[in-house]
Backbone as a printed PyTorch tensor [residue, N CA C, xyz], in Angstrom:
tensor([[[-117.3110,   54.7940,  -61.5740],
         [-117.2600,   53.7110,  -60.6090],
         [-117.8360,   52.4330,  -61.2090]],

        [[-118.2900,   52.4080,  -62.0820],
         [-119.2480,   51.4850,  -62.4720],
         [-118.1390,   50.5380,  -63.6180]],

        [[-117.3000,   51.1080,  -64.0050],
         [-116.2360,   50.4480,  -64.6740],
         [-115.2660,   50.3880,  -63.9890]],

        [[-114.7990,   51.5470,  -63.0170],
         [-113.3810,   51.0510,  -61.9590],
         [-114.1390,   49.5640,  -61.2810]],

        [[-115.0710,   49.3650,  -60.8780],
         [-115.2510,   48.6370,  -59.4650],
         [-115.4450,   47.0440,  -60.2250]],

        [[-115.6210,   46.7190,  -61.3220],
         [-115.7990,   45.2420,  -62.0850],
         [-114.2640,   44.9910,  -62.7120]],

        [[-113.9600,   46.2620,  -62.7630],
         [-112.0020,   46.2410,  -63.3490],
         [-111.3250,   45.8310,  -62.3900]],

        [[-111.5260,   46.6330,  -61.4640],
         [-110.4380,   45.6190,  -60.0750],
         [-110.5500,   44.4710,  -59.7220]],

        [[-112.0370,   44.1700,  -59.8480],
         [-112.6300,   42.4370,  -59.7080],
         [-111.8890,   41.8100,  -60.3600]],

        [[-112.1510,   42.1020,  -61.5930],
         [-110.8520,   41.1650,  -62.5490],
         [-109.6820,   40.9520,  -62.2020]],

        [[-109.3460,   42.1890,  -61.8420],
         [-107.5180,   42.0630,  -62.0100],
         [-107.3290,   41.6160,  -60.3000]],

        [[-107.8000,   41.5470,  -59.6280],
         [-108.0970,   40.7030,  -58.5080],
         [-108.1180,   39.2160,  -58.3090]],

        [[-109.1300,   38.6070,  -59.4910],
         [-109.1450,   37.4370,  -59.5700],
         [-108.2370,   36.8110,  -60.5530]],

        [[-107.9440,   37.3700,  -61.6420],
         [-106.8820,   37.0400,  -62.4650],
         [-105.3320,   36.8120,  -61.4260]],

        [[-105.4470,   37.8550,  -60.8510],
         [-104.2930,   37.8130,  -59.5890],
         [-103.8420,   36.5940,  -58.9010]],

        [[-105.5330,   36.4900,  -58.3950],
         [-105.3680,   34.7590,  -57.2400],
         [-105.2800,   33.9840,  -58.1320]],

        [[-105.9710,   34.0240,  -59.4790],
         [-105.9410,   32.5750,  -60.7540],
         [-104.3330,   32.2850,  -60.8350]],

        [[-103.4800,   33.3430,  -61.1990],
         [-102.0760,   33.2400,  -61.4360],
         [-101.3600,   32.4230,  -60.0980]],

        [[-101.9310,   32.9780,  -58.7900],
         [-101.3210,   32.2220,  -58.0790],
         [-101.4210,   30.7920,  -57.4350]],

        [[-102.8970,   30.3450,  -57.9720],
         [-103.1070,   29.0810,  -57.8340],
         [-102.3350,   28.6970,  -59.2470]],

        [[-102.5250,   29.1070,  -60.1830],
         [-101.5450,   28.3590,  -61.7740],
         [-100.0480,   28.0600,  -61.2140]],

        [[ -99.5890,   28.8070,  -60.8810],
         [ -97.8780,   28.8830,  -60.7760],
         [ -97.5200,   27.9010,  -59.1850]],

        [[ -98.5310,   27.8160,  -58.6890],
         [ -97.8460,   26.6940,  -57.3280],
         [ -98.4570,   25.3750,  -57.6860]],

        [[ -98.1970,   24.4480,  -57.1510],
         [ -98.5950,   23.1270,  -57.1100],
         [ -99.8190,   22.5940,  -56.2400]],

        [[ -99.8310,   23.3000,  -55.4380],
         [-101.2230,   22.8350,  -54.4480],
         [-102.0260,   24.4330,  -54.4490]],

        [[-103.1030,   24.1190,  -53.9570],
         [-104.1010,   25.2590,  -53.9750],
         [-104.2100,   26.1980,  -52.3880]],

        [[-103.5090,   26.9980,  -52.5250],
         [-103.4740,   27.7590,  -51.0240],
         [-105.0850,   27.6440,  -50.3490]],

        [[-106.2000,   27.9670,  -51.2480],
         [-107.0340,   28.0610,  -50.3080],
         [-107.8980,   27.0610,  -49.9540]],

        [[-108.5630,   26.8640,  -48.7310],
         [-109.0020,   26.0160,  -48.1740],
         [-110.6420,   26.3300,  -48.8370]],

        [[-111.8720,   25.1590,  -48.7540],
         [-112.6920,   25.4050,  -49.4910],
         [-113.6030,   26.2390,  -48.8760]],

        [[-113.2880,   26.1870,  -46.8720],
         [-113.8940,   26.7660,  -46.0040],
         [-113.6370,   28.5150,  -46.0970]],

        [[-112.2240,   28.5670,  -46.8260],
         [-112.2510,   30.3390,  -46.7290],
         [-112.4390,   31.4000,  -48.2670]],

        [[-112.8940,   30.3070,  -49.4450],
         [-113.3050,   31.1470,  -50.1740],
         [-114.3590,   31.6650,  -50.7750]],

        [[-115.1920,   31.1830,  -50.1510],
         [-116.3190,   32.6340,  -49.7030],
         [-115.9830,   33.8950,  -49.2630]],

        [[-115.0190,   33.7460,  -48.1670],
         [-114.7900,   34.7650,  -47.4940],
         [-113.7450,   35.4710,  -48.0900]],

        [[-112.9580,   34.8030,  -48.9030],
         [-112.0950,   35.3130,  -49.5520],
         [-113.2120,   35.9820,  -50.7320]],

        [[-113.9460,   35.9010,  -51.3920],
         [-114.7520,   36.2540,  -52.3580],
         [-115.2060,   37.5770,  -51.6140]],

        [[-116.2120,   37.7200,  -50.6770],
         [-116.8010,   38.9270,  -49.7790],
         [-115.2820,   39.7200,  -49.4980]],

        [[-114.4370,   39.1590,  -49.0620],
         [-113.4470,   40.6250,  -48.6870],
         [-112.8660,   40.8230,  -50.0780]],

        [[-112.7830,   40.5720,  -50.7920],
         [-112.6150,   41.4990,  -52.0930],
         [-113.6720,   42.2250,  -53.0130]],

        [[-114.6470,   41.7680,  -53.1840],
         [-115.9340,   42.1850,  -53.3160],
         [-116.0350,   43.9750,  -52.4560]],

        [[-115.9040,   43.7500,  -51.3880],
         [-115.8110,   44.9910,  -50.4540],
         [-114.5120,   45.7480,  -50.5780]],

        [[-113.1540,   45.0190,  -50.3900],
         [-112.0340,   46.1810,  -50.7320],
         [-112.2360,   46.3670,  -51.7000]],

        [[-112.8600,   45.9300,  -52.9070],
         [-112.6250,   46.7950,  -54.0920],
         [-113.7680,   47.9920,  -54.1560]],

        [[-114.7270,   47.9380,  -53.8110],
         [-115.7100,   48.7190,  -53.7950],
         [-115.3360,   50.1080,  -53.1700]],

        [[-114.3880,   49.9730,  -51.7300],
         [-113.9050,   50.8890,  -50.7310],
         [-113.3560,   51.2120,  -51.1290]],

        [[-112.2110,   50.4990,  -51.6740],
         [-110.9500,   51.3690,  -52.6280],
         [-110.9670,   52.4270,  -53.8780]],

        [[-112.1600,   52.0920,  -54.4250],
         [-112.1350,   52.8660,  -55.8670],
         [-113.1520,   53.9060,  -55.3670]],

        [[-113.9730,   53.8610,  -54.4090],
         [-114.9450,   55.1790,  -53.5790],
         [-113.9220,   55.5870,  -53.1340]],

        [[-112.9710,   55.5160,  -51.9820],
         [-111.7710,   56.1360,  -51.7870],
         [-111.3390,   57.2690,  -52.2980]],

        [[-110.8930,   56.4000,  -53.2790],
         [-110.1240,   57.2290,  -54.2340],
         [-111.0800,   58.0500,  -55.0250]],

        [[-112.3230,   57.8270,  -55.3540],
         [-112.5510,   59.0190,  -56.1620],
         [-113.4150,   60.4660,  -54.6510]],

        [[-113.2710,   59.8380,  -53.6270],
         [-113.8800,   60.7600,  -52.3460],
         [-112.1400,   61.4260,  -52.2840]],

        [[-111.5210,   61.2550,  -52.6630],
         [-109.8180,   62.0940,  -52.2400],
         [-109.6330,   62.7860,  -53.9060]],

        [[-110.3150,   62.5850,  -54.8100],
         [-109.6030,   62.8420,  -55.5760],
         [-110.8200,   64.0710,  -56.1230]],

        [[-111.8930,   64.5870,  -55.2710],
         [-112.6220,   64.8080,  -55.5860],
         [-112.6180,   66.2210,  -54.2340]],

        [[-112.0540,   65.4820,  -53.5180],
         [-111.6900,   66.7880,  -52.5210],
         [-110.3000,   67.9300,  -53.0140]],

        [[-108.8690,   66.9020,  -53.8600],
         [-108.1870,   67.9330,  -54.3090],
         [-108.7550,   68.0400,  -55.2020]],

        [[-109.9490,   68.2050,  -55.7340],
         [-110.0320,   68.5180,  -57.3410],
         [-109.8620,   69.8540,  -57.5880]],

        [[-109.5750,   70.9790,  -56.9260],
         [-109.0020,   72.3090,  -57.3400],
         [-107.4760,   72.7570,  -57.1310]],

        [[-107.4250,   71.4380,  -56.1960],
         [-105.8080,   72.1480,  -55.8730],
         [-105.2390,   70.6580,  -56.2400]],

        [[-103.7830,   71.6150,  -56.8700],
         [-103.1520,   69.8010,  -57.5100],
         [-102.1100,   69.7350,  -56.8480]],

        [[-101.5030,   69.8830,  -55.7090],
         [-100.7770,   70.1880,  -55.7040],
         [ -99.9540,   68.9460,  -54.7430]],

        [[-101.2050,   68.1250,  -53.9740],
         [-101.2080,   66.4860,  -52.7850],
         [-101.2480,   65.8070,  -54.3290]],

        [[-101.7970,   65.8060,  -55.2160],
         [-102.1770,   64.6400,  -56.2170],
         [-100.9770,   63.9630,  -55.9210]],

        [[ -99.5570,   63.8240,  -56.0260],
         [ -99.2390,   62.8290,  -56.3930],
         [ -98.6750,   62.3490,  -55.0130]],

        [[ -98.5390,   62.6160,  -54.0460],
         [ -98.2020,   62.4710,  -52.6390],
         [ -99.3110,   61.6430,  -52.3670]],

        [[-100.2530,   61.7110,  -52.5120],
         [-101.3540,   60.4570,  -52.7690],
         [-101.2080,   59.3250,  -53.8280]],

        [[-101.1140,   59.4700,  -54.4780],
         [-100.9340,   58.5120,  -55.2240],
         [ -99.7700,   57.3840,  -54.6930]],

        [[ -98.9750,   58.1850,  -54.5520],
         [ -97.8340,   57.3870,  -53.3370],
         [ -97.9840,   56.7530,  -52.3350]],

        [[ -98.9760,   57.2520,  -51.5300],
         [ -99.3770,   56.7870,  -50.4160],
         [-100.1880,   55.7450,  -50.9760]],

        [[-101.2390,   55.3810,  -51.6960],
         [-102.0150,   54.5460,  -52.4360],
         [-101.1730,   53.3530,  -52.5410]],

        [[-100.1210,   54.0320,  -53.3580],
         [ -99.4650,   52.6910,  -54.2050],
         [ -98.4970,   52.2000,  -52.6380]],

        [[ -98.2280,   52.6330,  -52.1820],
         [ -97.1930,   51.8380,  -50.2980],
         [ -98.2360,   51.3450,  -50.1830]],

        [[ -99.5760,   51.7820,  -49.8410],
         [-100.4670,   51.3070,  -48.4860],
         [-100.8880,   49.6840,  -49.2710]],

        [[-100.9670,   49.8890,  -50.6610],
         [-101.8140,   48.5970,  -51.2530],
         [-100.7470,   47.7940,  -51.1340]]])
């Protein structure tokens, strides 16, 4: 967790960087990125506990692994 949870940060913010680069004006307002900062800060934290609390419950049976993973990759 300690390397998933600063990895998603990145590829999170690299994410929004790309999408302020590629438009012409700046989607966010100066009032919502804080808040934009705290709710990713937290989904990423939830998301990668998530996943290792599911992946830690099939850890004997393999048999959901990838039916999850599916569901992961729709829901995000």
């Amino acid at each position: 967790a300690l390397v998933d949870i600063p990895l998603f940060w990145t590829l999170m913010c690299l994410m929004f960087g790309i999408l302020v680069l590629f438009n012409h004006y700046c989607p966010f307002q100066a009032s919502t990125i804080l808040t934009l900062i705290i709710c990713i800060i937290g989904y990423g934290i939830s998301l990668v506990l998530l996943v290792y609390l599911i992946a830690f419950k099939f850890r004997r049976r393999r048999s959901n692994r990838y039916i999850w993973s599916l569901i992961f990759i729709l829901v995000s």
